[in-house]
LUMSE-596554 format. One record per residue: residue in three letters; x negated, y negated, z of N, C-alpha, C, CB in turn. Coordinates in steps of 0.05 Angstrom, whole numbers, padded with zeros to 5 digits, always signed. Each point is the difference from the previous one (the first is absolute). Glycine has a CB too. Layout:
! LUMSE-596554
ALAXYZXYZXYZXYZ/...
END
This chain:
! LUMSE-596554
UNK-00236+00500-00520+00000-00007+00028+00015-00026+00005-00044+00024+00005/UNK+00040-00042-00017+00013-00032+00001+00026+00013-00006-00039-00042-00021/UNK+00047+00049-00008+00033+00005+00001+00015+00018+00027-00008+00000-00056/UNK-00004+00018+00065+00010+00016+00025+00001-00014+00021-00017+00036-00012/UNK+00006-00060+00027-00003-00024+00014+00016-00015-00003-00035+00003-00001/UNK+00033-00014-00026+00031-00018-00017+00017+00010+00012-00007-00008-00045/UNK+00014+00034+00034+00033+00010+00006+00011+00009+00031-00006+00019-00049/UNK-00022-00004+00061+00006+00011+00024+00001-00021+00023-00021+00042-00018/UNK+00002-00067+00023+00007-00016+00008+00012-00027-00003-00023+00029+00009/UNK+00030-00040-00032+00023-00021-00005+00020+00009-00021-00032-00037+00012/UNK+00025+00039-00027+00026+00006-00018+00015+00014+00010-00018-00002-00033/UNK+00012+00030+00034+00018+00013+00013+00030-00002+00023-00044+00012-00016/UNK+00026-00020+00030+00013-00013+00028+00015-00022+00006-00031+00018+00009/UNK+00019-00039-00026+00026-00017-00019+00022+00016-00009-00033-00029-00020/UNK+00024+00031+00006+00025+00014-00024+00023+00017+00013-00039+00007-00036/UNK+00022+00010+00057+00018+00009+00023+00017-00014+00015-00030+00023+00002/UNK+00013-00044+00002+00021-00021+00024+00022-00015-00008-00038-00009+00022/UNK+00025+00009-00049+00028-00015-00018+00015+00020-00007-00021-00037-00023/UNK+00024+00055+00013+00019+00026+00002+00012+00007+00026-00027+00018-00035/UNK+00017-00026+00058+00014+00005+00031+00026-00027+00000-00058+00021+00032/UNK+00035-00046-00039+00024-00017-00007+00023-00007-00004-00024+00002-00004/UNK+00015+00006-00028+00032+00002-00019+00013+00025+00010-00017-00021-00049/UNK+00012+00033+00061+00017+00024+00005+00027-00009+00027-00053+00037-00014/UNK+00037-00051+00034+00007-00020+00021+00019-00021-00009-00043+00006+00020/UNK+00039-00020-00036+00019-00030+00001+00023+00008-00017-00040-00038+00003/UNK+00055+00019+00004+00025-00005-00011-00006+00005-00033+00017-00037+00042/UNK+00006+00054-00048-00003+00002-00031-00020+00020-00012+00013-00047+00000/UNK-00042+00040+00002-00023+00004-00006-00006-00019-00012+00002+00038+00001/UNK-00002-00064+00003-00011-00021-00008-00028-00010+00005+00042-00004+00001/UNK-00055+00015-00031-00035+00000+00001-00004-00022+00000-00014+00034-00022/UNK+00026-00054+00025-00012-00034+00011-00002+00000+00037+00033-00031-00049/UNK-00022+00044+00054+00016-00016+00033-00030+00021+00005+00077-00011+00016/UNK-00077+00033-00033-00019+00025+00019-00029-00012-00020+00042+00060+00014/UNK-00051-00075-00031-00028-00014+00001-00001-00030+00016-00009+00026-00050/UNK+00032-00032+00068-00014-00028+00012-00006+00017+00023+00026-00048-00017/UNK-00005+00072+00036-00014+00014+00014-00029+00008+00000+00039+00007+00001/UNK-00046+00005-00012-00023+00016-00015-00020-00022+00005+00024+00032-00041/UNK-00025-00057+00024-00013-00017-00003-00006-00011+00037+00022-00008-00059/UNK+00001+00004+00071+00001-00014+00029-00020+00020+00022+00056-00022-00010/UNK-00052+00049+00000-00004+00019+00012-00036-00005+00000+00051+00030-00013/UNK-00068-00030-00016-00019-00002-00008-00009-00024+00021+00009+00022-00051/UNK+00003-00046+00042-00012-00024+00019-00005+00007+00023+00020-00031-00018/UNK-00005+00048+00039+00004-00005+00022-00020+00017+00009+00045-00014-00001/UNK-00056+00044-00016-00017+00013+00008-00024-00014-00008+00028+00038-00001/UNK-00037-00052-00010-00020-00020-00003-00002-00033+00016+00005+00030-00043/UNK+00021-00032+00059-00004-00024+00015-00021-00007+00020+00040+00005-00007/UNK-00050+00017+00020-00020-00005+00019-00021-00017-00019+00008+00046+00033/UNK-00019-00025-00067-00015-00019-00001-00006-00027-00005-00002+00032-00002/UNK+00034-00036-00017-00002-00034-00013+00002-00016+00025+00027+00004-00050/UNK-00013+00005+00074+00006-00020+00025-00026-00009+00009+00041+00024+00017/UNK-00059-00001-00014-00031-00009+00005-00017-00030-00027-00002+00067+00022/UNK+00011-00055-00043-00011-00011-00015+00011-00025-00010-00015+00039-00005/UNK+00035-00052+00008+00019-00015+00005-00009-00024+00023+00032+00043-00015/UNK-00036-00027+00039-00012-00015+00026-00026-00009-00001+00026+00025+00025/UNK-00050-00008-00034-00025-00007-00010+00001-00030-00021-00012+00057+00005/UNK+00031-00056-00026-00007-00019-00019+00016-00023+00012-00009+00031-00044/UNK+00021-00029+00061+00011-00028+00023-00028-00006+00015+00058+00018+00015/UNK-00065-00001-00005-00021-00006+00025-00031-00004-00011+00032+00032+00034/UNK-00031-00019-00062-00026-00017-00017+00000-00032+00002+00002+00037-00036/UNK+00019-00045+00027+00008-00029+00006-00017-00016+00015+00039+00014-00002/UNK-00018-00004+00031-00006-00009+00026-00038+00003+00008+00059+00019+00013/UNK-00073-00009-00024-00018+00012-00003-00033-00016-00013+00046+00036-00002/UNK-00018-00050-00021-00017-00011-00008-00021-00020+00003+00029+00017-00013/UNK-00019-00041+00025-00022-00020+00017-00027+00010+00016+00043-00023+00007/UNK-00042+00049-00002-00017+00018+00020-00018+00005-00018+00030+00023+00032/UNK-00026-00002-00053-00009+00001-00024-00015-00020-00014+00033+00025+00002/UNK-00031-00048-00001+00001-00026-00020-00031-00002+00024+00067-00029-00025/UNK-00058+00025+00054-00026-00001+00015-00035+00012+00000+00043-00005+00018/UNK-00023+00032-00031-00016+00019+00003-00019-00008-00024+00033+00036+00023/UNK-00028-00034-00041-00008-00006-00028-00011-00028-00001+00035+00031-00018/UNK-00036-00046+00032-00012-00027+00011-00027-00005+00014+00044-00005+00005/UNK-00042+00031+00011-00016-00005+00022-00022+00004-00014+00026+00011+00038/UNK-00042+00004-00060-00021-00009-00012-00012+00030+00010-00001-00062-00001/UNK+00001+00084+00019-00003+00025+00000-00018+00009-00028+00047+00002+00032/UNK-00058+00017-00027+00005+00021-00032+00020+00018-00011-00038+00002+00010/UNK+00042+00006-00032+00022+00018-00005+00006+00025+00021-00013-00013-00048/UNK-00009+00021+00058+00005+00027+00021+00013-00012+00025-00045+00029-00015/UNK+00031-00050+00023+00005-00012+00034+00042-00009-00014-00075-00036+00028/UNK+00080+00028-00050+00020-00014-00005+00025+00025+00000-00031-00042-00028/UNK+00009+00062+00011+00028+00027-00007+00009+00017+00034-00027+00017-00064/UNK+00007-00021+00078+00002+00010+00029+00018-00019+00011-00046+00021+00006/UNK+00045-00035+00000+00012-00028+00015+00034+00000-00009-00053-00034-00006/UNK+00049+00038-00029+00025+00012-00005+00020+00018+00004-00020-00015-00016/UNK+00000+00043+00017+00012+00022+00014+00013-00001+00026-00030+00018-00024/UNK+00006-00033+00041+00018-00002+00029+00019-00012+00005-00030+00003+00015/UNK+00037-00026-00035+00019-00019-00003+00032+00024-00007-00045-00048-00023/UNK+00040+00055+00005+00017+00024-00001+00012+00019+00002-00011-00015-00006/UNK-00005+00021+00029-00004+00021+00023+00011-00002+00019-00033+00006-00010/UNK+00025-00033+00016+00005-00007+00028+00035-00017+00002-00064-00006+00009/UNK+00080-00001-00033+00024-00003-00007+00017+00027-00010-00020-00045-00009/UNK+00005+00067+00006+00009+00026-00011+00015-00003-00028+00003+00017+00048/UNK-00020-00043-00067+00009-00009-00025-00012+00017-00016+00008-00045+00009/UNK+00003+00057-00044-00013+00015-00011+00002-00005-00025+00003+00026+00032/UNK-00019-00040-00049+00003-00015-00018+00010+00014-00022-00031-00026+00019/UNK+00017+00054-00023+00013+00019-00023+00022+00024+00005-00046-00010-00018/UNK+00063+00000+00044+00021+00021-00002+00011-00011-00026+00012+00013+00051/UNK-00001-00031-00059+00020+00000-00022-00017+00019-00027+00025-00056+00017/UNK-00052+00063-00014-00016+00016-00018+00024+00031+00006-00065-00030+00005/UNK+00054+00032+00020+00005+00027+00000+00038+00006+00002-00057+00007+00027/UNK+00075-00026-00029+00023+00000-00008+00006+00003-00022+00003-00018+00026/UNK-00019-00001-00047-00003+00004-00031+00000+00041-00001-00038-00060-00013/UNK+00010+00067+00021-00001+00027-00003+00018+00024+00004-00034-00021+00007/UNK+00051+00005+00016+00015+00024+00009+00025-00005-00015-00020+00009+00047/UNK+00029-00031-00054+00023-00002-00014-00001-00002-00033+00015-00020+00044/UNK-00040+00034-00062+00003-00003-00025+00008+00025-00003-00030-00035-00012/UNK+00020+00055+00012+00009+00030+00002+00024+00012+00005-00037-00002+00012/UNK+00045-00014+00013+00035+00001-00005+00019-00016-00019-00007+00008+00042/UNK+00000-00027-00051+00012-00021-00018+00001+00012-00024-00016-00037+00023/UNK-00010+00048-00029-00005+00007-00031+00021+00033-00001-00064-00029-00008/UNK+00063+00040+00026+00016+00027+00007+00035-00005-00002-00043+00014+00036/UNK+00053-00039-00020+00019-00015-00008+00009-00003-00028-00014-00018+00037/UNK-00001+00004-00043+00005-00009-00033-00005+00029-00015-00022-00057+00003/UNK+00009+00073+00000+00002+00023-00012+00031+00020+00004-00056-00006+00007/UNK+00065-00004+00014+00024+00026+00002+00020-00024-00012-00009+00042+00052/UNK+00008-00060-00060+00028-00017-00011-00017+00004-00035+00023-00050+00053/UNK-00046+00046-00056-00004-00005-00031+00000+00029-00013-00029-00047+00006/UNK+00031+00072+00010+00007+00025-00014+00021+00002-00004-00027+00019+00013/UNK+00051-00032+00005+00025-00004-00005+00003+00028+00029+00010-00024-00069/UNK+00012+00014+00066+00004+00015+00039+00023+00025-00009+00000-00056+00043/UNK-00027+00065-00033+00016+00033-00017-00010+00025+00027-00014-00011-00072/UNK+00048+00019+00072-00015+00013+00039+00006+00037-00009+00026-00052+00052/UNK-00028+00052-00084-00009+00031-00005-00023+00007-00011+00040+00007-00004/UNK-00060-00023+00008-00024+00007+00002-00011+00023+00002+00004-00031+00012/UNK+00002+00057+00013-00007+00007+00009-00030-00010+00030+00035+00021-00050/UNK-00028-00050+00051-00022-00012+00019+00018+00000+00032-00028-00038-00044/UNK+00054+00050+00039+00019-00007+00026-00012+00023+00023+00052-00018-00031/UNK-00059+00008+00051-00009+00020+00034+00028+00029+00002-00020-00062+00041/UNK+00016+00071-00034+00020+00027-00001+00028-00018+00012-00041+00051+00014/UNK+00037-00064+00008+00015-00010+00020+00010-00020-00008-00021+00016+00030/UNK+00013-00034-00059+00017-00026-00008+00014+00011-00033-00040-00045+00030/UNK+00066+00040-00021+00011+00014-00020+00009-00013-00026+00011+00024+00035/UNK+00001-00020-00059+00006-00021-00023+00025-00013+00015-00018+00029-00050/UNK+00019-00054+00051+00021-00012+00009+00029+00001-00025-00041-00030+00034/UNK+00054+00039-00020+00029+00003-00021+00011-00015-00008+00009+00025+00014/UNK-00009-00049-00008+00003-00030-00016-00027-00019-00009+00043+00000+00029/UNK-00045-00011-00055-00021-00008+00004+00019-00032-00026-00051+00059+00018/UNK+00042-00085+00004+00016-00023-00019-00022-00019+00001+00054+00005+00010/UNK-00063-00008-00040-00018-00022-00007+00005-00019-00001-00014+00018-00016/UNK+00044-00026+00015+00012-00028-00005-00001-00009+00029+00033+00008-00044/UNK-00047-00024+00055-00005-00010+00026+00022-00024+00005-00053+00015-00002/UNK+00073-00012+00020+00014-00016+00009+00028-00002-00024-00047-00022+00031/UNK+00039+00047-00046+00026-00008-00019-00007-00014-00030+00027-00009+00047/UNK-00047+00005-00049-00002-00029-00014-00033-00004-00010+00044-00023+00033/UNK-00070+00033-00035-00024+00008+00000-00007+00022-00013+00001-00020+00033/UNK-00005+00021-00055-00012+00033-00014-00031-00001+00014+00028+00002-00058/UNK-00032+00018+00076-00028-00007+00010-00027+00021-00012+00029-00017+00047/UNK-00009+00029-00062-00012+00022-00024-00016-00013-00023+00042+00030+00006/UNK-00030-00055-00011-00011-00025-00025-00011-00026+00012+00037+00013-00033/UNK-00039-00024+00013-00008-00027+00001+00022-00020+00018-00026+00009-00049/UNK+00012-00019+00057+00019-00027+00020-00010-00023+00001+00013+00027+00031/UNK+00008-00039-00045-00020-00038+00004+00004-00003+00019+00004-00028-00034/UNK+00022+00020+00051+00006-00010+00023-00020+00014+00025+00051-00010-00021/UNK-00058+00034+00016-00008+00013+00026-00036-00017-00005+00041+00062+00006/UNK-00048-00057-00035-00025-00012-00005-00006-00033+00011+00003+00034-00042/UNK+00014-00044+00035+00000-00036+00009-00001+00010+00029+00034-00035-00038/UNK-00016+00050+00050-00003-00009+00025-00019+00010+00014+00039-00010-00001/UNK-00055+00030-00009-00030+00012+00005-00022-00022+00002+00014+00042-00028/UNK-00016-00065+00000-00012-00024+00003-00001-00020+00020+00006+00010-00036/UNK+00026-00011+00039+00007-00023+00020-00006+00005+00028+00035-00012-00028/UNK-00035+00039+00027-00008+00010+00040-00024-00002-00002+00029+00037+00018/UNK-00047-00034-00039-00031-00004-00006-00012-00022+00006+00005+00024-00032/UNK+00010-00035+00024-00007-00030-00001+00005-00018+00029+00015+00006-00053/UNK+00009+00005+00074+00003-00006+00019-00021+00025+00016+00050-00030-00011/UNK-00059+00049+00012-00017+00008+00016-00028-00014-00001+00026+00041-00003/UNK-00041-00047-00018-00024-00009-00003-00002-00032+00013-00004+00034-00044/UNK+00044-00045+00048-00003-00037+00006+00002+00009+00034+00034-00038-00050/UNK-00030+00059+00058+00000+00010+00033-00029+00016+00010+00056+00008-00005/UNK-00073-00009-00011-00020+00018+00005-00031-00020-00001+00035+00045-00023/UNK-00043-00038+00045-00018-00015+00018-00021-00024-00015+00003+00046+00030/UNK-00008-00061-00029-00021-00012-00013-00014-00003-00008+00007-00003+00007/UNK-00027+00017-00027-00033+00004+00006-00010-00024+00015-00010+00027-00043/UNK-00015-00015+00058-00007-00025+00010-00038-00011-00006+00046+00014+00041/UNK-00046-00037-00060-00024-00007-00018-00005-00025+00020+00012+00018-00059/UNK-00018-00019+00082-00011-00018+00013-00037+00003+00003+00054-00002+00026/UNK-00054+00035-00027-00037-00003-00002-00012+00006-00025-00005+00017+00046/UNK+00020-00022-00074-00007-00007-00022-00007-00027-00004+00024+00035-00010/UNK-00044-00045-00001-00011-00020-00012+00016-00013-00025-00040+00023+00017/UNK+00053-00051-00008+00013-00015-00007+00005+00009-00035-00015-00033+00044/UNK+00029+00037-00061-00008+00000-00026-00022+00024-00012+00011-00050+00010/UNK-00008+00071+00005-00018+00020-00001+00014+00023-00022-00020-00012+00053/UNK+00011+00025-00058+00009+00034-00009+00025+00014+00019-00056+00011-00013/UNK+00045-00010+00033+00024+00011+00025+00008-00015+00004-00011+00026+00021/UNK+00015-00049-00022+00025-00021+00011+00017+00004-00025-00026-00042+00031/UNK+00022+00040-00062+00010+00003-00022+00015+00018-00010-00027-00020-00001/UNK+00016+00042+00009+00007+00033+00000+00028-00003+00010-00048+00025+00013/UNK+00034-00031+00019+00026+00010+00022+00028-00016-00010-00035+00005+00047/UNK+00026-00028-00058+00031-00008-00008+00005+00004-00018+00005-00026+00019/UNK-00021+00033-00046+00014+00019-00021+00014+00019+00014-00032-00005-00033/UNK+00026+00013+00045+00011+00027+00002+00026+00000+00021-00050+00021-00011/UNK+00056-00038+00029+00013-00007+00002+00023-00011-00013-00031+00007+00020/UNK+00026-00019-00040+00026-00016-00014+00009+00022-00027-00021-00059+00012/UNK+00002+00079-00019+00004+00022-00017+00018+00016+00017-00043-00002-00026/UNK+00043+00015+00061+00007+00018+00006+00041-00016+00010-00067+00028+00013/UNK+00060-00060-00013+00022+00003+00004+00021-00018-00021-00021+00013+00048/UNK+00007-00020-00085+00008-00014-00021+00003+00025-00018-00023-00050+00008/UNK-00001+00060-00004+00002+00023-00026+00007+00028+00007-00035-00024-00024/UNK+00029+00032+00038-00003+00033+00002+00029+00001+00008-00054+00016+00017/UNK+00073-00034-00009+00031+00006+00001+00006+00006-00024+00012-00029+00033/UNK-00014+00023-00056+00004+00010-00028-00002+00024-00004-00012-00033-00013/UNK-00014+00038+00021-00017+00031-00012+00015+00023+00019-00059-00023-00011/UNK+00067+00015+00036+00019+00018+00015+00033-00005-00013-00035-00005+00048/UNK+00045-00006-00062+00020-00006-00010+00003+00015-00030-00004-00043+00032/UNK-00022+00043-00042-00002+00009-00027-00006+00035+00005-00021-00054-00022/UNK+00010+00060+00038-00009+00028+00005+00023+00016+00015-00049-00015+00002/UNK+00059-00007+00000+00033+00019+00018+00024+00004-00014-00008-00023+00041/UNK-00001+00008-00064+00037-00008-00031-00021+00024-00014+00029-00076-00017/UNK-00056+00081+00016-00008+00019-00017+00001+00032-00002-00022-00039+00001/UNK+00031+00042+00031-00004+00034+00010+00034+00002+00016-00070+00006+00014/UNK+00078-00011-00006+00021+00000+00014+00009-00016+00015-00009+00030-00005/UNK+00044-00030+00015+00016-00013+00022-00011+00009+00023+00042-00003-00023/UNK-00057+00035+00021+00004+00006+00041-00026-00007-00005+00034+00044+00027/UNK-00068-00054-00044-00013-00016+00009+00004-00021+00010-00014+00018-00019/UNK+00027-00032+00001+00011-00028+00006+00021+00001+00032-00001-00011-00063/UNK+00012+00017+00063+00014+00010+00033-00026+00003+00011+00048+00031-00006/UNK-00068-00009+00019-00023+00003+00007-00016-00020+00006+00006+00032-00020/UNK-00017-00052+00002-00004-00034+00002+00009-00021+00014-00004+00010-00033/UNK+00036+00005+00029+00015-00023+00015-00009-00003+00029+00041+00008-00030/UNK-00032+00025+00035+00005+00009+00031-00021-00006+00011+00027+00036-00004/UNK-00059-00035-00003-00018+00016+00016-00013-00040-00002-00009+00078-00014/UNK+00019-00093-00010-00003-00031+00015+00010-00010+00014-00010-00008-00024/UNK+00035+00012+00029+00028-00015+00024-00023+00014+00020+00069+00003-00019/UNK-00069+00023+00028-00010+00014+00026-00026-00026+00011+00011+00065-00019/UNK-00033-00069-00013-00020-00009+00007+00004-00028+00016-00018+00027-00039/UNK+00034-00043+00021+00009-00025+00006+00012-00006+00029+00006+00000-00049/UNK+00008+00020+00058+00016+00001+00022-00028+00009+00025+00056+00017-00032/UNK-00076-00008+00017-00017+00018+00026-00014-00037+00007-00020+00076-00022/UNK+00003-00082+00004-00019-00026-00005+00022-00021+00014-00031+00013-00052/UNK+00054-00017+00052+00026-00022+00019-00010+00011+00020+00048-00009-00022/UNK-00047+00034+00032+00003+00007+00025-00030+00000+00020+00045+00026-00023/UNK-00067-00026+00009-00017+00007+00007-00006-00043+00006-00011+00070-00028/UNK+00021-00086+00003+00007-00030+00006+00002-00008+00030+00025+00000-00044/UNK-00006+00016+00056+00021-00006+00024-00016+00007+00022+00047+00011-00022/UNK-00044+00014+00019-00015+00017+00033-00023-00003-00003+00025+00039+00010/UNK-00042-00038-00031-00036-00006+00020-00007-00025-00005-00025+00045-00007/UNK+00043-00062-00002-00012-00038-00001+00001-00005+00023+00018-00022-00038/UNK-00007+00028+00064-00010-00003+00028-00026+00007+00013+00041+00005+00000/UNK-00042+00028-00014-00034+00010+00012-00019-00008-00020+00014+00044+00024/UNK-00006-00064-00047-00029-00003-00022-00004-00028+00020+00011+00021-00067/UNK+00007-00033+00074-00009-00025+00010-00009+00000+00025+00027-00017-00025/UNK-00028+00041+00041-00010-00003+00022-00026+00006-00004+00038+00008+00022/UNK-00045+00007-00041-00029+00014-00009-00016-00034-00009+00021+00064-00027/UNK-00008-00079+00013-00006-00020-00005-00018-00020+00018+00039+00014-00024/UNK-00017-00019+00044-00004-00010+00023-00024+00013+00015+00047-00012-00002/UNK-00055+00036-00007-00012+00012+00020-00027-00018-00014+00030+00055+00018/UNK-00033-00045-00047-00027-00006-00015-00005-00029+00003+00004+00037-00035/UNK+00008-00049+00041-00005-00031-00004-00003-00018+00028+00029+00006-00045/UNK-00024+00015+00068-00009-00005+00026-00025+00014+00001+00043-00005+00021/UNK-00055+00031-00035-00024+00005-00006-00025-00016-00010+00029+00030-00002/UNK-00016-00044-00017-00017-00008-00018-00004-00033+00010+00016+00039-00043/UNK+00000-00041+00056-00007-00037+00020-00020+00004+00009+00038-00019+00021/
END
């Protein structure tokens, strides 16, 4: 049942879209047709990171309210209510980035599955209607075996890693207790997601392939570029929300 699921709803349909791809671009160049693929993926998933993206800005803003709340000396129930409305009443949602995680592992891991079988479009997995594309060029841009190993594409898998995690929102340990467990945590994990785990995305991308490593690249530029943009256009409405709570709370 799980493998019929696997294939019928992601693999498959990947594998398809990248075969519509390379069939499309210049040459058949299976690089130009996995940053598509990849862009394509983001974009059908943008609604949710944009949400989740805006939430972990407006946690922030949020916070001092929070910090009150947890002050005021309440009980845990009167405190977790008080919270809810707080969140409610901003239409803030603390665990979309949960349910982003969810929706985008399944495709990711489906991803990495149609590049680590090696991209092979006689399967028999092709829709009646997407045909074997009659050119098919691994060497991406001329110059890239994306069939093998790639340092260069791997380094630069790390380095976009490493700049998405230095653009990506702050945790925010203001209602952790000075020197606590969760104050400690949160910046481990922090300085792991943006010192170390650039490696482990660097090392896992020189280990399986160039069009992973391409895949990495693309789908961090997109990220990096979404988190700038999301910088720009709602730092006007986080600050008005701001303004709002702190004429509340006088």
């Amino acid at each position: 049942m799980f493998h019929y699921i696997w294939n019928t709803l992601l693999y498959q349909p990947l594998i398809n879209a990248l075969a519509a791809l390379v069939a499309i671009v210049p040459g058949g160049d299976v690089g130009i047709a996995v940053i598509l693929l990849t862009l394509l993926v983001k974009l059908l998933l943008f609604p949710f990171s944009q949400r989740a993206i805006h939430n972990q800005a407006a946690m922030a803003i949020l916070a001092p309210e929070l910090e009150k709340i947890k002050k005021g000396g309440g009980s845990k129930e009167e405190q977790a209510r008080l919270t809810f409305e707080l969140y409610k009443k901003h239409k803030t949602n603390p665990f979309s980035g949960c349910l982003l995680v969810l929706v985008q592992i399944p495709i990711i891991f489906a991803l990495y599955y149609v590049f680590f079988k090696g991209i092979n479009f006689e399967s028999g997995l092709l829709y009646s209607f997407v045909h074997v594309p009659e050119k098919i060029n691994m060497i991406f841009l001329g110059a890239i075996d994306l069939g093998g190993k790639s340092l260069v594409l791997a380094l630069l898998a790390g380095v976009s890693q490493y700049f998405q995690a230095h653009f990506m929102p702050k945790p925010n340990t203001s209602l952790s207790a000075k020197g606590s467990f969760a104050e400690s945590f949160g910046k481990s994990m922090q300085m792991q997601m943006k010192y170390i785990f650039p490696f482990i995305v660097a090392w896992i991308a020189y280990s399986i392939s160039g069009a992973v490593a391409l895949y990495w690249i693309t789908s961090n530029i997109f990220t990096i570029g979404q988190q700038i943009y999301v910088n720009k256009t709602e730092k006007k409405v986080l600050g008005e929300e701001a303004k709002i709570l702190i004429k509340e709370g006088a």
